[in-house]
C-alpha positions as a Python dict, from the first residue, in 0.01 Angstrom:
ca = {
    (1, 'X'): (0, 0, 0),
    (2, 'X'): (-117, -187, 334),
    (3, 'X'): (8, -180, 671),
    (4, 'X'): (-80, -499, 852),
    (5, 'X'): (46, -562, 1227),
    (6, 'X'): (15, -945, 1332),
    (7, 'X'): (0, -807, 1659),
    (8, 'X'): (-167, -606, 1860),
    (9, 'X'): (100, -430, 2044),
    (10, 'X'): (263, -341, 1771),
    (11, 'X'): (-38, -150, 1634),
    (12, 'X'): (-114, 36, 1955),
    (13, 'X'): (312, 101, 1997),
    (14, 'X'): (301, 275, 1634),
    (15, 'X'): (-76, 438, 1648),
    (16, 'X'): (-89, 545, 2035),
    (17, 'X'): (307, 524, 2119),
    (18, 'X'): (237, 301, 2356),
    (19, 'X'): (88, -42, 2467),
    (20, 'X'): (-130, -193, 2747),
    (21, 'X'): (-36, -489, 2746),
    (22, 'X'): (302, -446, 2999),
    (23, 'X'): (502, -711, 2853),
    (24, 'X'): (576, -512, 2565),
    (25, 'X'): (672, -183, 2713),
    (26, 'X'): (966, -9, 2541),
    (27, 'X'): (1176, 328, 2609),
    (28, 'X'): (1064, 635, 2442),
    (29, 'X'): (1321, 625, 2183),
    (30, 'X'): (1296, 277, 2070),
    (31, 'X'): (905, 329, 2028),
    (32, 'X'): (1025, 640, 1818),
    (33, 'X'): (1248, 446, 1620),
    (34, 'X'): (994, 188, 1589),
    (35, 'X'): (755, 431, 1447),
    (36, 'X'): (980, 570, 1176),
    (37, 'X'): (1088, 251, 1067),
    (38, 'X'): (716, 168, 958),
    (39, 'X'): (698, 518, 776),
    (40, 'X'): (961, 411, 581),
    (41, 'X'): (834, 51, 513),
    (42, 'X'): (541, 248, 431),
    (43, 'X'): (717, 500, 131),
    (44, 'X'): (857, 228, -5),
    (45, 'X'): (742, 7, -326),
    (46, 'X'): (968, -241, -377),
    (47, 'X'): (1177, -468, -159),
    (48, 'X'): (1533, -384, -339),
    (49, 'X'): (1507, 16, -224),
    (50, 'X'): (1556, -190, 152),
    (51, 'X'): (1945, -256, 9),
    (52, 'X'): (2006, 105, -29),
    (53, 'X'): (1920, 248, 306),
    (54, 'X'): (2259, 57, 497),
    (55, 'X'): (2156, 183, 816),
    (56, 'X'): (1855, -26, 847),
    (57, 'X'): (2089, -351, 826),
    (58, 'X'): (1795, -518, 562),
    (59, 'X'): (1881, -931, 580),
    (60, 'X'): (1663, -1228, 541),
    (61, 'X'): (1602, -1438, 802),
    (62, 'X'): (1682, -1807, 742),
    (63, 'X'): (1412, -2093, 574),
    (64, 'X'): (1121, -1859, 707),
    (65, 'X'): (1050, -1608, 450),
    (66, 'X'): (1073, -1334, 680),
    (67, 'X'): (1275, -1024, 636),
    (68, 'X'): (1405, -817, 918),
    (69, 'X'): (1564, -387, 1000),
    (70, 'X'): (1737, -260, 1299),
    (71, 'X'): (1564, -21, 1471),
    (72, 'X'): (1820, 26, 1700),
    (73, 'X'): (2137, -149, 1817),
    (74, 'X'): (1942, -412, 2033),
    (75, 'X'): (1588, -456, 1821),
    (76, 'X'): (1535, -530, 1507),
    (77, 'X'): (1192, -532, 1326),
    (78, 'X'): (1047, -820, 1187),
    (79, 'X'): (819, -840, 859),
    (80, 'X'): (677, -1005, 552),
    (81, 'X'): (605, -878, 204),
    (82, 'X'): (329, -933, -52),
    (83, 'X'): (371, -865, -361),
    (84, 'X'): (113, -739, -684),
    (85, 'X'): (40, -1052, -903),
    (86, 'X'): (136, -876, -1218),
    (87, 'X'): (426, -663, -1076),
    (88, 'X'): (714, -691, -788),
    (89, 'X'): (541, -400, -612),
    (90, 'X'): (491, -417, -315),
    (91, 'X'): (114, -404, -216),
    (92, 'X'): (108, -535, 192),
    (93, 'X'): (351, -526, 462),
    (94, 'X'): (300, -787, 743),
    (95, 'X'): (451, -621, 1052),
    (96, 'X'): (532, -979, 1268),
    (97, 'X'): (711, -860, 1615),
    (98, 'X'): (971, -662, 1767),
    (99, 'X'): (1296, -936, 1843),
    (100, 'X'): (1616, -863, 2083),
    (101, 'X'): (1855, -877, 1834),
    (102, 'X'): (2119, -1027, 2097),
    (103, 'X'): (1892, -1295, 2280),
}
């Protein structure tokens, strides 16, 4: 299984715990959050396991193929899957951004 982060900041928030770009500058505890949230995208092999865990509030987002998880009550975590061509495993995980949930 691959992690892939679209972004830059969002590979320095879950590798260093922190960015340098200042735009993207986040409490402690949501970059904590943030960093469990990919171990657990991380253990997991296929997309239905997502359903189980209700806290992470899985959904799909609208016509764009993405998929999103709360990582708190005001982000959420946005992503895309790729799957194995013989299986529904999951073999890449395409970390997109971090979205207010409420803006």
């Amino acid at each position: 299984m691959e992690i892939r982060f679209e972004k830059e900041y969002l590979k320095e928030l879950y590798n260093d715990g922190r960015t340098k770009n200042k735009k993207y500058r986040f409490q402690p505890q949501v970059v904590k959050k943030y960093q469990k949230r990919i171990d657990t995208l991380a253990g997991i092999t296929r997309i239905e396991e997502l359903f189980t865990l209700n806290s992470l509030n899985f959904e799909a987002l609208e016509s764009s193929g993405n998929y999103s998880i709360r990582i708190d009550y005001h982000y959420r975590l946005e992503f895309q899957v790729s799957n194995s061509d013989t299986e529904p495993i999951i073999t890449i995980w395409l970390i997109m951004d971090i979205t207010n949930h409420y803006e």
